[in-house]
One Martini backbone bead per residue (centre of mass of N, CA, C, O) as a GRO file, in nm:
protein
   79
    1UNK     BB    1   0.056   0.066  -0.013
    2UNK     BB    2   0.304   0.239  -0.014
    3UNK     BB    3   0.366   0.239  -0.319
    4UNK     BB    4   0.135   0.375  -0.392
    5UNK     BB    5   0.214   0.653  -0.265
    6UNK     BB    6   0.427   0.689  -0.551
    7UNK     BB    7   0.332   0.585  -0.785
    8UNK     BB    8   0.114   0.731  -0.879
    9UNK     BB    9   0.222   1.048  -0.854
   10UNK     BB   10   0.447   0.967  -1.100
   11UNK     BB   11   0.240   0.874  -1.317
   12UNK     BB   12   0.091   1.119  -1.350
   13UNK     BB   13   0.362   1.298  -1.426
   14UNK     BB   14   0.412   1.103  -1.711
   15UNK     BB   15   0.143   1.190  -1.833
   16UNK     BB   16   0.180   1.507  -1.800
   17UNK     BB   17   0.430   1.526  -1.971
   18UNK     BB   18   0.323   1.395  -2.241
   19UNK     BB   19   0.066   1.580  -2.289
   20UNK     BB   20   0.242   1.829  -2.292
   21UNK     BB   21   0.400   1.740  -2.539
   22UNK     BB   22   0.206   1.686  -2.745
   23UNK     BB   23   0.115   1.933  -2.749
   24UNK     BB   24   0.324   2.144  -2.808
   25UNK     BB   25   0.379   2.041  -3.051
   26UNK     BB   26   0.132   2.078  -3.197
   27UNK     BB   27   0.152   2.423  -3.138
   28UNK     BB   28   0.425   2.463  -3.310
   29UNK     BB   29   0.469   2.347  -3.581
   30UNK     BB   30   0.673   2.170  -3.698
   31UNK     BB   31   0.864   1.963  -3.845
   32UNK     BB   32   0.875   1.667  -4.011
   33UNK     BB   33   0.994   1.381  -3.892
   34UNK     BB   34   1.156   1.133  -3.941
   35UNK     BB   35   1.224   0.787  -3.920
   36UNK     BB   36   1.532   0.839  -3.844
   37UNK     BB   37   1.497   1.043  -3.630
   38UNK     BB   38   1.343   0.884  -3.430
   39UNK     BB   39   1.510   0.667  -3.407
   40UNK     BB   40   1.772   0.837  -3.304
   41UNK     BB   41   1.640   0.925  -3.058
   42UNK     BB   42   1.585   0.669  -2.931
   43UNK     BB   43   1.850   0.533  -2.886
   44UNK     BB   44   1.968   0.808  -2.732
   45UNK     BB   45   1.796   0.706  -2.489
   46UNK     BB   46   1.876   0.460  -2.449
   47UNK     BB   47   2.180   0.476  -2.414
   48UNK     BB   48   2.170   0.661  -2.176
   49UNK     BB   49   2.004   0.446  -1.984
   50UNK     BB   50   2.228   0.253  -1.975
   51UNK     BB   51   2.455   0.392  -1.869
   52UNK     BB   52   2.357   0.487  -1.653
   53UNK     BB   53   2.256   0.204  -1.512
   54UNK     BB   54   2.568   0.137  -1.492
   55UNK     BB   55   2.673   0.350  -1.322
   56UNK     BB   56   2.478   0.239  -1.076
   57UNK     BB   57   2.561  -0.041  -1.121
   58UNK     BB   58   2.901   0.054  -0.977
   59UNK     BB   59   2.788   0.242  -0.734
   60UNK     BB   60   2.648  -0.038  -0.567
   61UNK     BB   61   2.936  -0.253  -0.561
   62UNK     BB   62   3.102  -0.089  -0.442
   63UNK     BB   63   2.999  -0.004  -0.206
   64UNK     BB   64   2.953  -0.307  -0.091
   65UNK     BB   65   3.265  -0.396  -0.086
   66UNK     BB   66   3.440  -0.139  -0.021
   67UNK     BB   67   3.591   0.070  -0.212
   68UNK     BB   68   3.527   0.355  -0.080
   69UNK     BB   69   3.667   0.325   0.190
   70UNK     BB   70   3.954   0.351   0.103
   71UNK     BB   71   3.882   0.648  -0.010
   72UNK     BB   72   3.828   0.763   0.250
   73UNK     BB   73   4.064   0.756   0.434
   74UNK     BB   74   4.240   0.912   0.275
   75UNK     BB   75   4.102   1.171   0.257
   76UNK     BB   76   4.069   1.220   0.556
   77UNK     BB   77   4.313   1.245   0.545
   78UNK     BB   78   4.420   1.536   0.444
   79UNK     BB   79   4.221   1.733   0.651
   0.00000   0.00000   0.00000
């Protein structure tokens, strides 16, 4: 049940999000998007978001395995 008042308030601002984009596209009346436009398009948010979430499975890795203590020993002794 406590997920539910996370998600649901989520998923409305991911709705009001989209309906906002397609509002605005359509009223600013732009050129139209080739098939291989909205492809490039497509890619680059996957692609972004694979990167993104590699780099948060490495610093959750780390941070698990205790990687980050030693650098942090370090640093401390700098201060």
């Amino acid at each position: 049940m406590r997920n539910l008042y996370v998600v649901v308030p989520l998923f409305a601002l991911l709705i009001a999000a989209i309906w906002f984009l397609i509002t605005t596209w359509n009223h600013i009346g732009g050129p139209d998007v080739p098939v291989w436009g909205w492809v490039a398009i497509g890619g680059g948010v996957f692609f972004s978001l694979l990167v993104g979430g590699g780099l948060m499975a490495l610093l959750f890795y780390s941070s698990r395995k205790g990687y980050d203590d030693q650098a942090a020993e370090n640093f401390d002794k700098r201060l």
